[in-house]
C-alpha positions as CSV (number, residue, x, y, z in Angstrom):
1,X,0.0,0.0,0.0
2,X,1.6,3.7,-0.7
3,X,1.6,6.6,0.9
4,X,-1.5,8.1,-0.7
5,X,-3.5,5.0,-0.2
6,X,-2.6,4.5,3.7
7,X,-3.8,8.8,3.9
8,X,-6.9,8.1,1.7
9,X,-7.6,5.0,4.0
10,X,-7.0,7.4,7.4
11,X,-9.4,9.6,5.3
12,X,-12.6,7.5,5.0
13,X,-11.9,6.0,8.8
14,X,-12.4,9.9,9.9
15,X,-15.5,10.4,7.6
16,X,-17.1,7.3,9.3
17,X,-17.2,9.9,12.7
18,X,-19.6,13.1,12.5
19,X,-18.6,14.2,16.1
20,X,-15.3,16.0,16.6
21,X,-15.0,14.2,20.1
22,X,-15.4,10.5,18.9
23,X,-12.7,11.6,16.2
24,X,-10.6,12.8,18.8
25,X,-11.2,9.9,21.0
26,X,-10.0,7.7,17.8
27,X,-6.6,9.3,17.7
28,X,-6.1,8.2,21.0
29,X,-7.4,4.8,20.7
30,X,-4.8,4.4,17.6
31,X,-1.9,5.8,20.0
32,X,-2.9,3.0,22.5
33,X,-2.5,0.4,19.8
34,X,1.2,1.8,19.1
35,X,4.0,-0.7,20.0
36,X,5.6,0.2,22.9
37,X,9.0,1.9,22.1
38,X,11.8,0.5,24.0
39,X,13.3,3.0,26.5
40,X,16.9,2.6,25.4
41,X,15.3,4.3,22.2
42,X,13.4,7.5,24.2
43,X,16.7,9.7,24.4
44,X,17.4,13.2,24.1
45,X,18.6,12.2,20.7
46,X,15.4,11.3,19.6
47,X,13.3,13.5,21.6
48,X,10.7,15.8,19.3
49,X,11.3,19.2,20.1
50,X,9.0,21.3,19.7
51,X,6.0,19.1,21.4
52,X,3.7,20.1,24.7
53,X,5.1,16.4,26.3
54,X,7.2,14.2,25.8
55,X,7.2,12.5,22.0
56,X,10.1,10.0,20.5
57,X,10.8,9.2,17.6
58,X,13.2,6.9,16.0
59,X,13.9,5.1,12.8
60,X,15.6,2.4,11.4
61,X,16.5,1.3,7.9
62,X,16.1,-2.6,6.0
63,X,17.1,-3.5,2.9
64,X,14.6,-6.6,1.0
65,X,16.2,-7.8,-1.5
66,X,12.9,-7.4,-3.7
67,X,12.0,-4.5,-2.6
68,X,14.6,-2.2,-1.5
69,X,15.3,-0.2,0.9
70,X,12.8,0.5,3.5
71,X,12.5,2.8,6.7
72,X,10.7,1.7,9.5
73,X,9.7,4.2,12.4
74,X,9.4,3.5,16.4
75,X,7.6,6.4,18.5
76,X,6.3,7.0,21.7
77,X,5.1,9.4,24.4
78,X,4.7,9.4,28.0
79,X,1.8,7.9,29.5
80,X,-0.2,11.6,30.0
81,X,0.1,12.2,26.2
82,X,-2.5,9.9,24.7
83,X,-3.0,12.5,21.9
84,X,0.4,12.9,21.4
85,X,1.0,9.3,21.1
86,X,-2.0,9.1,18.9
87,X,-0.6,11.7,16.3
88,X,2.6,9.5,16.2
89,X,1.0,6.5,15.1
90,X,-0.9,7.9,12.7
91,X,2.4,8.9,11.0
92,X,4.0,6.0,11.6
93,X,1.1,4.4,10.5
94,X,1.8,6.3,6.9
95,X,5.2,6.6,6.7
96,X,6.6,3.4,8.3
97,X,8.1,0.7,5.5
98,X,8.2,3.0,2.7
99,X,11.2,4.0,0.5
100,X,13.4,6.8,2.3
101,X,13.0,9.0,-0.7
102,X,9.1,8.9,-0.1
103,X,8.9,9.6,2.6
104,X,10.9,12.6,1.9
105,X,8.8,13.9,-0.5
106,X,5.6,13.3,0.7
107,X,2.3,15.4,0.8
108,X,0.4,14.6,4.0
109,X,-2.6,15.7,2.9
110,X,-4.6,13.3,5.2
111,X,-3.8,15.8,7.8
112,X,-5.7,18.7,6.7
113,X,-8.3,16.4,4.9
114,X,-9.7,14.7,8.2
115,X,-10.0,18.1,9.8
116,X,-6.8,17.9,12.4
117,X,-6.6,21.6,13.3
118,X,-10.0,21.3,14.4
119,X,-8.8,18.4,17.1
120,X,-5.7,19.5,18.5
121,X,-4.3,22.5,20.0
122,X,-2.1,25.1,18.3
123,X,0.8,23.9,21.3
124,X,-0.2,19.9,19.5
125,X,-0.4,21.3,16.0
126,X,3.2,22.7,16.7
127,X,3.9,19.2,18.0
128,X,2.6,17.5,15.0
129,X,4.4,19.5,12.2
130,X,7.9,18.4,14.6
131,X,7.0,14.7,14.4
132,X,6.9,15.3,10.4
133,X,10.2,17.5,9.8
134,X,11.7,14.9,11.8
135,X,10.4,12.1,9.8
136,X,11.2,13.6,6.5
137,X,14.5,14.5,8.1
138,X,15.3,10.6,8.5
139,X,13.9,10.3,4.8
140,X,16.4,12.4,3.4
141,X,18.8,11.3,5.7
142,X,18.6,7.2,4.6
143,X,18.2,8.8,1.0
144,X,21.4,10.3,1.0
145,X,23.0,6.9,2.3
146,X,21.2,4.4,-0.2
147,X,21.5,6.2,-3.3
């Protein structure tokens, strides 16, 4: 599935909600199904600036044979930021296992689309655009080293 397809499937999940309250309580129910993010990974190093609480991110790059290189993304927050943790797996849910270079370059149009400044706080929003420079930061990173 590509990037476009995973937003476009985040899309019609959001349309399925009329209330902004059950949407909101849908981005925390996704950050509760996150994989738990080992704590040797929740540095400083990988700390997301920039965020109300306490967000991690980290990534790490596999090579398939058939399919080339692929990054894959860990995140977390601390236990108070259900949002938070919510808006990373979303992301991750996007991003994760697809080619460095798209990742880079992608639109997240999904973010707008479903309404997000309507659910989050301008501090979150703030937040939110970190979790994604960092992202594409690692994207262009692992671009650089693969090509």
């Amino acid at each position: 599935m590509t990037i476009n397809e995973k937003q476009d499937e985040i899309i019609e999940e959001f349309d399925l909600f009329e209330d902004q309250l059950d949407k909101t309580q849908y981005i925390i129910d996704l950050g509760k199904k996150l994989p738990p993010m080992p704590d040797s990974k929740k540095t400083d190093e990988n700390r997301i600036m920039g965020c109300q609480s306490k967000v991690w991110v980290d990534a790490e790059l596999k090579d398939d044979d058939q399919t080339g290189a692929r990054l894959y993304f860990y995140g977390d927050s601390e236990q108070t930021a259900q949002i938070s943790k919510g808006l990373v797996g979303l992301l991750i849910r996007v991003l994760s296992g697809e080619k460095p270079e798209d990742i880079a370059n992608a639109d997240l149009y999904f973010i707008p689309r479903v309404g997000m400044g309507n659910l989050i706080t301008s501090l979150r929003a703030g937040g939110l655009a970190s979790m994604i420079e960092r992202m594409k930061a690692f994207g262009r990173a692992y671009t650089e080293k693969t090509v």
